[in-house]
Structure formats: structure tokens, C-alpha cells
PyMOL Python script that loads the backbone (N, CA, C, O; Angstrom):
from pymol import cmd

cmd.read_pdbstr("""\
ATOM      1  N   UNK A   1       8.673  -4.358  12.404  1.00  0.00           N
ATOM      2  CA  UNK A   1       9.557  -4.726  11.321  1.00  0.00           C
ATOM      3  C   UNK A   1       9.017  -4.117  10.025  1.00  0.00           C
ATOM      4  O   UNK A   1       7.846  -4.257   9.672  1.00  0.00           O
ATOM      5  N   UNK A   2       9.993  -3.389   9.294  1.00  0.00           N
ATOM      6  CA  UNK A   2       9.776  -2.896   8.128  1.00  0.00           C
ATOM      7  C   UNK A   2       9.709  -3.980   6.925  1.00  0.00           C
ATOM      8  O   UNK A   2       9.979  -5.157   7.163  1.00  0.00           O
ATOM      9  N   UNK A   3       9.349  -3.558   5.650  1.00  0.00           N
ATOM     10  CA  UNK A   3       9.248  -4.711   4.777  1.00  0.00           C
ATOM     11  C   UNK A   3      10.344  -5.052   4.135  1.00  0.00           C
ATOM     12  O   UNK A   3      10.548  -6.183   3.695  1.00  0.00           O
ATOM     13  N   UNK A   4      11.298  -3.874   4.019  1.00  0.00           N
ATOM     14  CA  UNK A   4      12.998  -4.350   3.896  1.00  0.00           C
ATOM     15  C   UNK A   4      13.449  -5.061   4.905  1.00  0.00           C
ATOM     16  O   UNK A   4      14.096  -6.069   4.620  1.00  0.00           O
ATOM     17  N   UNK A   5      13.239  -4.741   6.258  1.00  0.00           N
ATOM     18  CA  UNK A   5      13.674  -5.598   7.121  1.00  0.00           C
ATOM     19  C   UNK A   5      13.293  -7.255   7.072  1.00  0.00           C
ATOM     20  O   UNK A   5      13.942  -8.167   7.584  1.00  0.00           O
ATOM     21  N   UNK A   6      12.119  -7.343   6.345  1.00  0.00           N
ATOM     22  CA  UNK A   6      11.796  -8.877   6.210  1.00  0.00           C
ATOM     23  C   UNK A   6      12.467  -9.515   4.908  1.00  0.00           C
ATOM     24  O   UNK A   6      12.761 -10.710   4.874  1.00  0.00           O
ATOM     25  N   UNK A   7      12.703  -8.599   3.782  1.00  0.00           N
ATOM     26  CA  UNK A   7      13.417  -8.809   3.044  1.00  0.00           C
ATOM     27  C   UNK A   7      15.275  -9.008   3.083  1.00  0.00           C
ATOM     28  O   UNK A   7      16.024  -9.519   2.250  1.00  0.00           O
ATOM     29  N   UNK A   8      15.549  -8.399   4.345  1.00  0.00           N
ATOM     30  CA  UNK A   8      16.901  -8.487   4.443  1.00  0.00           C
ATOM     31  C   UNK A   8      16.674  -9.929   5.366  1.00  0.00           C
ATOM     32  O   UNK A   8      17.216 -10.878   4.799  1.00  0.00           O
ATOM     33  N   UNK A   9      16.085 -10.258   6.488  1.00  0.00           N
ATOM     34  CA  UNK A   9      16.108 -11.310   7.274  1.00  0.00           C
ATOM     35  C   UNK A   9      15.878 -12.475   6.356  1.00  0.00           C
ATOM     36  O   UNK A   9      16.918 -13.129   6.281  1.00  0.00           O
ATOM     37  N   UNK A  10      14.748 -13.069   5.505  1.00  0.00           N
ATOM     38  CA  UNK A  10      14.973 -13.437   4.162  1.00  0.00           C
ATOM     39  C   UNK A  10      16.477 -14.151   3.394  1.00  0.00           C
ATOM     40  O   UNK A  10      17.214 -15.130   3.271  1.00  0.00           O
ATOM     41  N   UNK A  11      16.218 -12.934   3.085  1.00  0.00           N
ATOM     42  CA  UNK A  11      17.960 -12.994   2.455  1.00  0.00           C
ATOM     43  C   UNK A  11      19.298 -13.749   3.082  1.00  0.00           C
ATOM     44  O   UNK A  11      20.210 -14.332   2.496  1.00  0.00           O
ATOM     45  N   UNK A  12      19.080 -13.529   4.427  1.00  0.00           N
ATOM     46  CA  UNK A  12      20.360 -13.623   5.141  1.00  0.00           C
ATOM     47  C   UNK A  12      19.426 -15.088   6.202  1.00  0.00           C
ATOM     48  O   UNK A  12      20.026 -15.547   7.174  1.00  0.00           O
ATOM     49  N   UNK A  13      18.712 -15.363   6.015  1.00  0.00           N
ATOM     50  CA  UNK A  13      18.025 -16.997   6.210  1.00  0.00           C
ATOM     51  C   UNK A  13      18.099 -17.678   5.304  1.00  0.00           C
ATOM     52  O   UNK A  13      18.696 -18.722   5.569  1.00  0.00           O
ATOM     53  N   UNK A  14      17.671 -17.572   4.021  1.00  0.00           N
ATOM     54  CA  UNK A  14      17.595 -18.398   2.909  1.00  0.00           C
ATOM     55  C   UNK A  14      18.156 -18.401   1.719  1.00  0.00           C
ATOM     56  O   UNK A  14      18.321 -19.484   1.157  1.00  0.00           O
ATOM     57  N   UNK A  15      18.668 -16.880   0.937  1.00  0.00           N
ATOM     58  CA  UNK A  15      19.216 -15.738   0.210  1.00  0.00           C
ATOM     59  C   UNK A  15      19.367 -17.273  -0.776  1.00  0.00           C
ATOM     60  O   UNK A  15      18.556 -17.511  -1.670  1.00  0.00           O
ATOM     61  N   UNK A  16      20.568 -18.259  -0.428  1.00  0.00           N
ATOM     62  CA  UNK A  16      21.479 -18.831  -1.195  1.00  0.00           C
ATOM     63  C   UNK A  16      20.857 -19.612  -1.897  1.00  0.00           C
ATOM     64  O   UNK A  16      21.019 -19.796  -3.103  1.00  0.00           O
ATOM     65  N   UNK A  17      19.552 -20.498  -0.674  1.00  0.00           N
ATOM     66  CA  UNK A  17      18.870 -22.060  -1.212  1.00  0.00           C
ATOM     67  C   UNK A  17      17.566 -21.501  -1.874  1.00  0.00           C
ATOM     68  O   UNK A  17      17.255 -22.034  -2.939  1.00  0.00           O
ATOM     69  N   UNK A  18      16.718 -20.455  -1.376  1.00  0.00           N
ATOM     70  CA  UNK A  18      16.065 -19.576  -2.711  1.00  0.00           C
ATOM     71  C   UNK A  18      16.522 -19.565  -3.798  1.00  0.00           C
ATOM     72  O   UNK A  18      15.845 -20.156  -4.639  1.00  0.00           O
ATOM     73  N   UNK A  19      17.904 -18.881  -4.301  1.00  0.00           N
ATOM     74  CA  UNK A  19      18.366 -18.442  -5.581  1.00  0.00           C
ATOM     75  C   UNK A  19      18.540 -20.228  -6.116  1.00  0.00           C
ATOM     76  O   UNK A  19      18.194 -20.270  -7.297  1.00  0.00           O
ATOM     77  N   UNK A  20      18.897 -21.445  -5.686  1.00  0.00           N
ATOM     78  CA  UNK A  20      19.242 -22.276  -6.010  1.00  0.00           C
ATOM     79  C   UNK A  20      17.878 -22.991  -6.799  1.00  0.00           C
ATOM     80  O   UNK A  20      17.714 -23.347  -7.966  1.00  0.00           O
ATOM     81  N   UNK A  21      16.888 -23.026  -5.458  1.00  0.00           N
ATOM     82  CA  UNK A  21      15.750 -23.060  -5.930  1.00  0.00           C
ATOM     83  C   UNK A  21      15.196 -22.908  -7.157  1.00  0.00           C
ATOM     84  O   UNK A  21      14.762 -23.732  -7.961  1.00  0.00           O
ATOM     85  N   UNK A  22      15.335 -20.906  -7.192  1.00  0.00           N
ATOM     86  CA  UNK A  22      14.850 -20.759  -8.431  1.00  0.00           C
ATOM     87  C   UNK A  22      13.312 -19.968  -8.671  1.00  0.00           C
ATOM     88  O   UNK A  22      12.258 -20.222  -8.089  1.00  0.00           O
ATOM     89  N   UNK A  23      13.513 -19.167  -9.486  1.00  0.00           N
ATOM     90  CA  UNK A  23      11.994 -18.430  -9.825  1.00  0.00           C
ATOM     91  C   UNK A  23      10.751 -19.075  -9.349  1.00  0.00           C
ATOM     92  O   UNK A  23      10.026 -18.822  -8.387  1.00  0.00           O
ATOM     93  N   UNK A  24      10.670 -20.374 -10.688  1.00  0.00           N
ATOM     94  CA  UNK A  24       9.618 -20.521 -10.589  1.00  0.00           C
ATOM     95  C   UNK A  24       8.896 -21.611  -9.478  1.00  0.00           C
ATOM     96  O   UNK A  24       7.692 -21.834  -9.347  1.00  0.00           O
ATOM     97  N   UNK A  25      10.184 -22.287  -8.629  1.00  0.00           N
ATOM     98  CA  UNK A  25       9.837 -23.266  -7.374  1.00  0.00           C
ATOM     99  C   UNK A  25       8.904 -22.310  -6.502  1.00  0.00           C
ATOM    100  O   UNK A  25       7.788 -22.508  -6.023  1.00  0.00           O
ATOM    101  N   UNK A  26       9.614 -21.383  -6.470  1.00  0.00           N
ATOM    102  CA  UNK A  26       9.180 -20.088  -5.359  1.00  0.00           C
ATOM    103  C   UNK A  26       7.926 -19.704  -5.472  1.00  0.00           C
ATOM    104  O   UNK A  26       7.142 -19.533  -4.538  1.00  0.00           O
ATOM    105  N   UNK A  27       7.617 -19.495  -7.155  1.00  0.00           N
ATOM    106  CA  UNK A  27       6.575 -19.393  -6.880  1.00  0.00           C
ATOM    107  C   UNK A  27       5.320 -20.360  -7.099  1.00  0.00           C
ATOM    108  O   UNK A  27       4.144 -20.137  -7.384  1.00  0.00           O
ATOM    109  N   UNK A  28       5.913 -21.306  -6.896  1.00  0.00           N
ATOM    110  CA  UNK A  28       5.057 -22.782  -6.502  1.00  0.00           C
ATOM    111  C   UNK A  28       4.965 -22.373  -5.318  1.00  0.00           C
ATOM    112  O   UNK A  28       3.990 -21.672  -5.050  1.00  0.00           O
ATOM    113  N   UNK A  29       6.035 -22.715  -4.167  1.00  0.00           N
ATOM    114  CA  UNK A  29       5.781 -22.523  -2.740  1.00  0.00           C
ATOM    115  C   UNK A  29       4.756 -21.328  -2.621  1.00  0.00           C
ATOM    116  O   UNK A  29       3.684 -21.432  -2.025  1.00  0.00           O
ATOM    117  N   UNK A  30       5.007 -20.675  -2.980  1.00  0.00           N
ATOM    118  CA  UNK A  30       3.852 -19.342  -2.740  1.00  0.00           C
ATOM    119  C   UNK A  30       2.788 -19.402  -3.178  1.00  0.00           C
ATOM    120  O   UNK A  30       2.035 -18.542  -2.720  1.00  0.00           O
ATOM    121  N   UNK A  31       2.437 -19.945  -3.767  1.00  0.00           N
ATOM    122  CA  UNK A  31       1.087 -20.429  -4.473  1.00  0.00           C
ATOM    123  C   UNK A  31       0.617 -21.191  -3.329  1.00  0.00           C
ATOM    124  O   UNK A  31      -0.550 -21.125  -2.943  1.00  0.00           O
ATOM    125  N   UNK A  32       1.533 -21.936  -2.763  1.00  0.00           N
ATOM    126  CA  UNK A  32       0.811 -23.283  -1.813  1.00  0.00           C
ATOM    127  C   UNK A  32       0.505 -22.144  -0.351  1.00  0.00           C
ATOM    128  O   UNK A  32      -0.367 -22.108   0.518  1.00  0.00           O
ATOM    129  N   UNK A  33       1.411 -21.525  -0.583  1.00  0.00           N
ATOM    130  CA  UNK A  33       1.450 -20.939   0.978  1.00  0.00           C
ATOM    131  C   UNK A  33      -0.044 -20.351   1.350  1.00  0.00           C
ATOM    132  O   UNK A  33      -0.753 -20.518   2.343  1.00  0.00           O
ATOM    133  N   UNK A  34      -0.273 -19.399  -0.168  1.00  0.00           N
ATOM    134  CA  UNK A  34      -1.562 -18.783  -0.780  1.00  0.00           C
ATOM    135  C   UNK A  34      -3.026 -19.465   0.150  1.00  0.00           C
ATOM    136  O   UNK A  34      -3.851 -18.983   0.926  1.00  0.00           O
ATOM    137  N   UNK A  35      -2.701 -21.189  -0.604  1.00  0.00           N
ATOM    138  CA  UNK A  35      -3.486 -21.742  -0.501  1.00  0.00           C
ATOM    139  C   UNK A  35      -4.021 -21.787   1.004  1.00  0.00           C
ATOM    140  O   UNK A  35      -5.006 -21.280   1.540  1.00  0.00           O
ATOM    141  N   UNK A  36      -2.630 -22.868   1.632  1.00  0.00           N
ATOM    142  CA  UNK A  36      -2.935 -22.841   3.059  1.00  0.00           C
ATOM    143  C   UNK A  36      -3.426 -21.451   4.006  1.00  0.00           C
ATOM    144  O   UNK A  36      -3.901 -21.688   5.117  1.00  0.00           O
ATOM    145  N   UNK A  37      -3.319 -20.187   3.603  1.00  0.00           N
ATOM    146  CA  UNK A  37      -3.842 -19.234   3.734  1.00  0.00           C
ATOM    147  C   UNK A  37      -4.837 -18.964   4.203  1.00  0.00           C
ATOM    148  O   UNK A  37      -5.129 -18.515   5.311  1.00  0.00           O
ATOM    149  N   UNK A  38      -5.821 -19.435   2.734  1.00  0.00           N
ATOM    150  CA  UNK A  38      -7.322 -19.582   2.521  1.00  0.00           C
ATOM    151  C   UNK A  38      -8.128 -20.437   3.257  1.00  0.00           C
ATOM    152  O   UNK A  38      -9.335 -20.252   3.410  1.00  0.00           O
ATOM    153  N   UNK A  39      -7.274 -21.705   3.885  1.00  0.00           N
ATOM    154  CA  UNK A  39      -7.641 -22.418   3.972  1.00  0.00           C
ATOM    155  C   UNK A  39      -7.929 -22.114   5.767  1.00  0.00           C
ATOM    156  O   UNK A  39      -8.985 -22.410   6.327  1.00  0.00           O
ATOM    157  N   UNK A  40      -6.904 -21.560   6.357  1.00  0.00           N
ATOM    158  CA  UNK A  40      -6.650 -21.077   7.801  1.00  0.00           C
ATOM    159  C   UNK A  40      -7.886 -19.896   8.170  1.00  0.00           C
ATOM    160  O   UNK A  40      -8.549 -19.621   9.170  1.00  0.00           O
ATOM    161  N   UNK A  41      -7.811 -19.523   7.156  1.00  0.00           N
ATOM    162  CA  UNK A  41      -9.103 -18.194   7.193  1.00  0.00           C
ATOM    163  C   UNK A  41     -10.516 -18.668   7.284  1.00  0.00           C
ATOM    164  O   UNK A  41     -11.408 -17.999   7.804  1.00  0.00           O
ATOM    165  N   UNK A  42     -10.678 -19.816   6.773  1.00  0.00           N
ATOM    166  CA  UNK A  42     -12.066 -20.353   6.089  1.00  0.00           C
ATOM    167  C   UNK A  42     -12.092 -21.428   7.676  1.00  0.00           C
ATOM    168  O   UNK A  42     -13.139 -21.716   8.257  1.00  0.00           O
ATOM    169  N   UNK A  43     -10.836 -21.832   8.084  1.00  0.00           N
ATOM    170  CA  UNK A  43     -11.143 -22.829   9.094  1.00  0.00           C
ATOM    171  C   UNK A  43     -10.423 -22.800  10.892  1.00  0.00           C
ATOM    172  O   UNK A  43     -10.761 -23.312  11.959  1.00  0.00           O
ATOM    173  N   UNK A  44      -9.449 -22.024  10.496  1.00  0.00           N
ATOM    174  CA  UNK A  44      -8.451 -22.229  11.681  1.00  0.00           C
ATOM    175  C   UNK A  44      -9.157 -21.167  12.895  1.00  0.00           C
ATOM    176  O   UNK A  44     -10.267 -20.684  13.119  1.00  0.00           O
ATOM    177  N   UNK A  45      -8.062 -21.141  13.385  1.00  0.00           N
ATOM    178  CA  UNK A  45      -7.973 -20.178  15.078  1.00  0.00           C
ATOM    179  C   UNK A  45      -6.937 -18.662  14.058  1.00  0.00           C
ATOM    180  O   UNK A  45      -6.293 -18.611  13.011  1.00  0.00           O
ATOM    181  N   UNK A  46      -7.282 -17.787  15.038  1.00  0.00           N
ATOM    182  CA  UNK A  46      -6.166 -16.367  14.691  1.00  0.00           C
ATOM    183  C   UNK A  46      -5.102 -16.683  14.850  1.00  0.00           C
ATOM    184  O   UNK A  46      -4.396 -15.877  14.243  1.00  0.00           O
ATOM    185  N   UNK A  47      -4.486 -17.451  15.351  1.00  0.00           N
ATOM    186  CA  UNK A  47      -3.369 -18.143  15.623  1.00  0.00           C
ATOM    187  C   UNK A  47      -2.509 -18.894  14.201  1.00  0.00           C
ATOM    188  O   UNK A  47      -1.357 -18.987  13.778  1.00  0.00           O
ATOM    189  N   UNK A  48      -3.682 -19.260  13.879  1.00  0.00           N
ATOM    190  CA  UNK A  48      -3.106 -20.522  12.564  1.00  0.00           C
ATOM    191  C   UNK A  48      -3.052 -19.407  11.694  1.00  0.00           C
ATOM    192  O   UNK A  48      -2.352 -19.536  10.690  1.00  0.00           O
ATOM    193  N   UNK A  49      -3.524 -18.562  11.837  1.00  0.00           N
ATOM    194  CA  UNK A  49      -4.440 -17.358  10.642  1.00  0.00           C
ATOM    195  C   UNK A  49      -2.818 -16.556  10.364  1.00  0.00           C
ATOM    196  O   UNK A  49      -2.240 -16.221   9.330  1.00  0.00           O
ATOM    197  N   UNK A  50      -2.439 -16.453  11.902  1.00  0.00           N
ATOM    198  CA  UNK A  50      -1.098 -15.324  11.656  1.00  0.00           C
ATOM    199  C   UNK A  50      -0.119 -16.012  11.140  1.00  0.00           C
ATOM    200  O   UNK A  50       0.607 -15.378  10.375  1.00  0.00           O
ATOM    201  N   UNK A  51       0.236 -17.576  11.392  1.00  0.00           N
ATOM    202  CA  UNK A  51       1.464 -17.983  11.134  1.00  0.00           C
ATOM    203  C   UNK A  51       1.279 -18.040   9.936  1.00  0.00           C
ATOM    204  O   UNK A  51       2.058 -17.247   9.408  1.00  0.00           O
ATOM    205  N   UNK A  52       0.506 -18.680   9.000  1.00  0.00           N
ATOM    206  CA  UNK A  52       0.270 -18.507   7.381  1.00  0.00           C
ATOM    207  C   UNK A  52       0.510 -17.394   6.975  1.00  0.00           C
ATOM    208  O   UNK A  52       1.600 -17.403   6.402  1.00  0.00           O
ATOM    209  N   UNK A  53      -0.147 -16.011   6.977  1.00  0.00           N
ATOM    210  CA  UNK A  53      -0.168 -14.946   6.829  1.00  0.00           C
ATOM    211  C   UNK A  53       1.858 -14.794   6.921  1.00  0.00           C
ATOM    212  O   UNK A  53       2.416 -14.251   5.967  1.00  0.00           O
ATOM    213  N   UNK A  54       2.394 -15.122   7.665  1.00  0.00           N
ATOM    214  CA  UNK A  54       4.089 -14.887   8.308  1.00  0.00           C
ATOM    215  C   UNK A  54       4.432 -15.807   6.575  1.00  0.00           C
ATOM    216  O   UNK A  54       4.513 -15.401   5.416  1.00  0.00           O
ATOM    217  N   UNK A  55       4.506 -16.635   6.972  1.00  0.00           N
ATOM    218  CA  UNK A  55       4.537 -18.172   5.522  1.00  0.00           C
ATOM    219  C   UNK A  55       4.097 -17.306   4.412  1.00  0.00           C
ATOM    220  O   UNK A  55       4.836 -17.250   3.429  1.00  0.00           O
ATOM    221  N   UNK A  56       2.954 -16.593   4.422  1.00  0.00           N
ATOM    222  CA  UNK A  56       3.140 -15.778   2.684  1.00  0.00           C
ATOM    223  C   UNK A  56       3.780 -15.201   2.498  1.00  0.00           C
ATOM    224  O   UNK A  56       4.532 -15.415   1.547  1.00  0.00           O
ATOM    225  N   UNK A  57       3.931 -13.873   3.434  1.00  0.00           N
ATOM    226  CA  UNK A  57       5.080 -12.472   3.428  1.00  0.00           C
ATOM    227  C   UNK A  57       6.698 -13.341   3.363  1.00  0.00           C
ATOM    228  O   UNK A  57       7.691 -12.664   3.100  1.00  0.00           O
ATOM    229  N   UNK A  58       6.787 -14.248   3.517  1.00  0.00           N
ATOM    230  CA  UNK A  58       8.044 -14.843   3.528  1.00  0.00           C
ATOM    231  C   UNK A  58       8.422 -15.056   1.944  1.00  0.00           C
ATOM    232  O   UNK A  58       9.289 -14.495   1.274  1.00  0.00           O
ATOM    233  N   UNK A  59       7.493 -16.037   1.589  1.00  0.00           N
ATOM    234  CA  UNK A  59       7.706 -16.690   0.421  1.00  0.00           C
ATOM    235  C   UNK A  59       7.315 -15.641  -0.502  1.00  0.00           C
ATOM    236  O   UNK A  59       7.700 -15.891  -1.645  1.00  0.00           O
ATOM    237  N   UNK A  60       6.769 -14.708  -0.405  1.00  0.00           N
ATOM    238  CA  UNK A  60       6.846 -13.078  -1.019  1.00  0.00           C
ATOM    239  C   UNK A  60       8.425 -12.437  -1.205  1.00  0.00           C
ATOM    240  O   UNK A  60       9.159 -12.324  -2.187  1.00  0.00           O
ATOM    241  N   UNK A  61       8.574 -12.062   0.288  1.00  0.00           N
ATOM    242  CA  UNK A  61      10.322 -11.822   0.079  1.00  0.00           C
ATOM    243  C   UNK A  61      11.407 -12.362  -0.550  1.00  0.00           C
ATOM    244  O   UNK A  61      12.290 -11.774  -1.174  1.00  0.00           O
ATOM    245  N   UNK A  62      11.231 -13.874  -0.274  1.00  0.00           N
ATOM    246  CA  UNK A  62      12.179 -14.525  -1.012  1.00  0.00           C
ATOM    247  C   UNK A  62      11.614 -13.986  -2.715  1.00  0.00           C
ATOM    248  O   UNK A  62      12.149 -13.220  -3.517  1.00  0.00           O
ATOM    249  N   UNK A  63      10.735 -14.521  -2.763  1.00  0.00           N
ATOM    250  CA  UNK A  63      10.665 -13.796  -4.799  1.00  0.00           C
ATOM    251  C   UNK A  63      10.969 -12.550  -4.942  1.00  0.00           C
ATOM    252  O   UNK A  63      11.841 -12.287  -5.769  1.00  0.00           O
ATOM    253  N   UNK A  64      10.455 -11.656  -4.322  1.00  0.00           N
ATOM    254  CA  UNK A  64      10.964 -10.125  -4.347  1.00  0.00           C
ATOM    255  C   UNK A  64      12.587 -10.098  -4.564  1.00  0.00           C
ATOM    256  O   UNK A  64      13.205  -9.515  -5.455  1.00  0.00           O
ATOM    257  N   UNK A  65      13.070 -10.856  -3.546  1.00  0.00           N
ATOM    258  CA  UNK A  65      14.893 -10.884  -3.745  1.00  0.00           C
ATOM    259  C   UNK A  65      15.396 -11.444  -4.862  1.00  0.00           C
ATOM    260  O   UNK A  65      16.433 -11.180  -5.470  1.00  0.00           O
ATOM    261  N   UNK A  66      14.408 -12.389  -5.109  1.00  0.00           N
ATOM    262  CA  UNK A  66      15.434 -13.331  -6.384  1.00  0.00           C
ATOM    263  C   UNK A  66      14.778 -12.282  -7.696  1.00  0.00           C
ATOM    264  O   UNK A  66      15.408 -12.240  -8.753  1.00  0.00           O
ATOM    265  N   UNK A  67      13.607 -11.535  -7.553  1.00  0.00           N
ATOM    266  CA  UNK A  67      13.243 -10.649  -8.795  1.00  0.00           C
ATOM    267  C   UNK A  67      13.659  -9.097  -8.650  1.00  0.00           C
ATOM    268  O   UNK A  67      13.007  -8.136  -9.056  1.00  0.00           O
ATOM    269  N   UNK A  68      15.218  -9.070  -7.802  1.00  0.00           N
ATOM    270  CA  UNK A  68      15.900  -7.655  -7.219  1.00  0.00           C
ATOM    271  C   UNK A  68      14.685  -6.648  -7.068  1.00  0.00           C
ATOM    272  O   UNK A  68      14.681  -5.540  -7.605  1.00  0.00           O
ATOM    273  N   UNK A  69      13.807  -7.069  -6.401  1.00  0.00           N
ATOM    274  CA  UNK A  69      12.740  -5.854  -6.339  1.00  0.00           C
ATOM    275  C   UNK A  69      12.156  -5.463  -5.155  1.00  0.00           C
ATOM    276  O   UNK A  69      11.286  -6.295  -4.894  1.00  0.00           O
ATOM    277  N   UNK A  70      12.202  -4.660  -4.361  1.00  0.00           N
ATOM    278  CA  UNK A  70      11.616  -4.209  -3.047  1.00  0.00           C
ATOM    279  C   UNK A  70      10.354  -4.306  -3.034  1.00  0.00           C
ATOM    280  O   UNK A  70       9.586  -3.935  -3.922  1.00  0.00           O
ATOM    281  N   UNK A  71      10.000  -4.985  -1.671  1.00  0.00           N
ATOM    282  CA  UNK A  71       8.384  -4.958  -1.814  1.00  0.00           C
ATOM    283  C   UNK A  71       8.446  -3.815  -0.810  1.00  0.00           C
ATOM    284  O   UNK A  71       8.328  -4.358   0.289  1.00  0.00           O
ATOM    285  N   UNK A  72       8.586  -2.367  -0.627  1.00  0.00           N
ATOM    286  CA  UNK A  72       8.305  -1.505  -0.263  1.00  0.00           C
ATOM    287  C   UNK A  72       8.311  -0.201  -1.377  1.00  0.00           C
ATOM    288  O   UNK A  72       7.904   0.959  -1.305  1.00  0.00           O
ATOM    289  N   UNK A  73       8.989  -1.003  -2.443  1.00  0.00           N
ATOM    290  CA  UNK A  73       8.492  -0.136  -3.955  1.00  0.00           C
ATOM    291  C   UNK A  73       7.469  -0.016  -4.342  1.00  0.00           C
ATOM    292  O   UNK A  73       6.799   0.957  -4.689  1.00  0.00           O
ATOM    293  N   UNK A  74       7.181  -1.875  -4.256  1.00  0.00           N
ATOM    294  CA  UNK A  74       5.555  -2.464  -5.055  1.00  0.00           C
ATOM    295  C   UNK A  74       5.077  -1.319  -3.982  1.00  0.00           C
ATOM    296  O   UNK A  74       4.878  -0.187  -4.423  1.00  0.00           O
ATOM    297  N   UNK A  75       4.892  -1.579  -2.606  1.00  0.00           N
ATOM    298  CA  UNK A  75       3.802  -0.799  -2.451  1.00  0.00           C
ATOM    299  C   UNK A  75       3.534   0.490  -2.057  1.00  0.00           C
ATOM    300  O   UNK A  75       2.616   0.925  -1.362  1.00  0.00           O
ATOM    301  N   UNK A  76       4.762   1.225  -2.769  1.00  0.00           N
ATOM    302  CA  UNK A  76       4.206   2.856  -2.782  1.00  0.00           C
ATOM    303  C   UNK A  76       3.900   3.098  -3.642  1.00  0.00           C
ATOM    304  O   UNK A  76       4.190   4.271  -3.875  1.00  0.00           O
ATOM    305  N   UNK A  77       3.155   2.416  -4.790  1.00  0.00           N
ATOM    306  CA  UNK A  77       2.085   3.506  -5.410  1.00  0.00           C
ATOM    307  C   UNK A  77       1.023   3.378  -4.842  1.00  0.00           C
ATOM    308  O   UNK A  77       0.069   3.740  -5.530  1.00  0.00           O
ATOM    309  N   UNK A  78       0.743   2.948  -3.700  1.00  0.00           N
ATOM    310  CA  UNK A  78      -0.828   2.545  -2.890  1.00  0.00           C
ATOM    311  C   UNK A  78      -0.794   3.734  -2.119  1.00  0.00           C
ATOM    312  O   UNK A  78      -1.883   4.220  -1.812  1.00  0.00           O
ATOM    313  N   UNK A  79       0.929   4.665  -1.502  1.00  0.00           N
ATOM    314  CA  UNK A  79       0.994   5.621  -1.183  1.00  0.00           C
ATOM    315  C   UNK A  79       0.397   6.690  -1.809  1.00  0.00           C
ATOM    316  O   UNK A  79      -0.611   7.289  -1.436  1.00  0.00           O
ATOM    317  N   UNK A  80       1.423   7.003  -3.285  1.00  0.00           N
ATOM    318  CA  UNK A  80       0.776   7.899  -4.252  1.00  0.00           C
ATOM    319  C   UNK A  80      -0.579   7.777  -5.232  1.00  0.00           C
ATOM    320  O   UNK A  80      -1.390   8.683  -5.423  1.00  0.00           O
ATOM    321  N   UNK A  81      -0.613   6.715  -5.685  1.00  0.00           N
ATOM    322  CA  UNK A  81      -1.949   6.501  -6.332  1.00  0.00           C
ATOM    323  C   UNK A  81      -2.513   5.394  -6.488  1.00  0.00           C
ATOM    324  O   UNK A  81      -2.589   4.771  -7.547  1.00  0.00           O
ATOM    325  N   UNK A  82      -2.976   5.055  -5.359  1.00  0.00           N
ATOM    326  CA  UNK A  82      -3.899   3.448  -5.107  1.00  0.00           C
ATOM    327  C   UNK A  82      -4.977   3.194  -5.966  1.00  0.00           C
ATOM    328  O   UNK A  82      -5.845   4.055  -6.109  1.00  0.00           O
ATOM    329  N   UNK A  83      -5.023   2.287  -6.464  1.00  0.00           N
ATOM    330  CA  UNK A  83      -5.971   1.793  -7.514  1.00  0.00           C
ATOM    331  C   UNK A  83      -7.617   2.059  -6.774  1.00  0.00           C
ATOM    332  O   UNK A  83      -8.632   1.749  -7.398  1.00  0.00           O
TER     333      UNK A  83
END
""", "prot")
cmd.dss("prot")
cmd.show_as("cartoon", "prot")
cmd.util.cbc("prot")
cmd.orient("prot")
């Protein structure tokens, strides 16, 4: 799966109750998602590790959509000139 493709699946899962949501809920949820993240890394199985990891890139997409912005934009300058 491409990263538009997670962004279109996204969209067409949540598109409506995201936008309702709202900017900055989203990026509450993503903050938390963040967290539980850290927390899977520091304690869980690879298992717990991937589904979080799924739970960030999600709550990523959804903001990417509600901020009309491709996260396959963000990351081609890592293509052309990576920090």
C-alpha cells in the first residue's frame, strides 16, 4: 500500500467524522496514538509494536486530509534533499 492509498482508505473510512472532529481533536488523537507508540516499543511484543505503528500512520492521514496535504509530498524531499 502506497501512502495515498492510506490516505484515500482514510478518507473514504472516516473522511466525514475527521472533518467534524476537527484539526485540533486529531491532533490530540495523534499525540495519544504517539504516546501509546512509545509505550509498545519500550514494553510490548512486535505485534503490539505494528498495530500502534498502523494507529499512527492513520491518525497521520486523517490530518494530512483535513490539512489537503499529501503525505507522499511531505516525504519527497527525503527523496531530493534529506536533512
Amino acid at each position: 500500500m502506497e501512502l495515498h492509498d492510506v490516505q484515500d482508505l482514510m478518507e473514504t473510512l472516516y473522511g466525514e467524522t475527521d472533518r467534524e472532529r476537527g484539526i485540533p481533536a486529531t491532533v490530540a488523537w495523534l499525540c495519544e496514538e504517539v504516546g501509546e507508540l512509545a509505550r509498545a516499543v519500550r514494553k510490548e511484543t512486535p505485534e503490539r509494536q505494528l498495530h500502534e505503528l498502523g494507529d499512527v500512520l492513520a491518525w497521520l492521514s486523517s490530518l494530512a486530509n483535513q490539512l489537503d496535504l499529501s503525505l507522499d509530498d511531505a516525504m519527497h524531499r527525503y527523496v531530493e534533499d534529506p536533512p
